[in-house]
N, C-alpha and C positions, 0 to 999 in steps of 0.2 A: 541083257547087258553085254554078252558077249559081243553079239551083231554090233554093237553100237561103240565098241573097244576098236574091233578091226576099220569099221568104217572112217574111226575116228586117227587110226593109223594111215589108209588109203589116204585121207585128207592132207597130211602132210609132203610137201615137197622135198625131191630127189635130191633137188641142184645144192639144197644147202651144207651150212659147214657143219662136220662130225663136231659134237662137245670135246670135252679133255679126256674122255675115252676114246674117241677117235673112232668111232659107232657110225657107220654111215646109215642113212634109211635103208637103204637096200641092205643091206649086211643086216640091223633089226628084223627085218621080212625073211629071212633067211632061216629063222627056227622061229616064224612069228607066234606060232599056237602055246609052245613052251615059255616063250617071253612073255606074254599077254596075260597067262594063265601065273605063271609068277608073280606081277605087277598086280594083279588084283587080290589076289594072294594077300597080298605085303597091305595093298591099301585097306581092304576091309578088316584085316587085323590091326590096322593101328603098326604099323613095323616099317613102313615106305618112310625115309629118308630121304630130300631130293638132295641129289651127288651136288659137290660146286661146279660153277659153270666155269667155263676155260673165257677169261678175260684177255681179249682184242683192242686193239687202238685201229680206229676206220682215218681215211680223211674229215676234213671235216671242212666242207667247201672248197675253196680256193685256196693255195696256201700250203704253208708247212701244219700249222693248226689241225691236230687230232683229237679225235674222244675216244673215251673207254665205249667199250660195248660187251657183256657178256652173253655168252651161248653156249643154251644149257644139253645136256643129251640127249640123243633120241630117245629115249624112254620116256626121261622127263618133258621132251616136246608133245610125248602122244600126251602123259597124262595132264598135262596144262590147257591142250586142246580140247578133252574131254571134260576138262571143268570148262572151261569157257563156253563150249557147248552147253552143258546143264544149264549154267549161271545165265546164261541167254534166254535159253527156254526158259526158263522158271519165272523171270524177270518180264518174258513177253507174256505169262499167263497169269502173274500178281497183276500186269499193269490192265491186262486187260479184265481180269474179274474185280476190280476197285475201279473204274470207269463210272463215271457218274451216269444214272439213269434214271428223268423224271418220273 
């Protein structure tokens, strides 16, 4: 599970925006093994919290016209991508063991 925490940290991109902690990826990588081992920590105990996301207004097309957009912390980006990850796998091997087979 570990290997699969950090890889799933590597997965995420630099370039993006810090949440309303202001947490860049690199700055999370920075005492990654203490954050990582925290976060799972919290999650297998039932105790993770996801923080609020820091709310943005993007363009939106052409125009004066904006929308909201929230973005949530690095933390919460690793652990989002980590379920998304499972939720993927799990979902390519239900569909694939319920495949019909004469």
């Amino acid at each position: 599970m570990w290997k699969f925490f950090t890889g799933t940290y590597g997965r995420l991109k630099n370039d993006r925006a810090p949440g309303y902690d202001g947490q860049t990826v690199r700055d999370y990588g920075n005492d990654l093994d203490r954050r990582l081992t925290d976060l799972l920590t919290r999650v297998k105990g039932g105790s993770y919290c996801a923080p609020p996301v820091m709310r943005v207004r993007i363009p939106k097309g052409e125009g004066k016209a904006t929308r909201p957009i929230g973005i949530p912390t690095t933390e919460d980006k690793v652990l989002q991508r980590a379920v998304a990850m499972l939720s993927s796998d799990a979902s390519t091997h239900a569909s694939a063991s319920s495949a019909f087979c004469p």
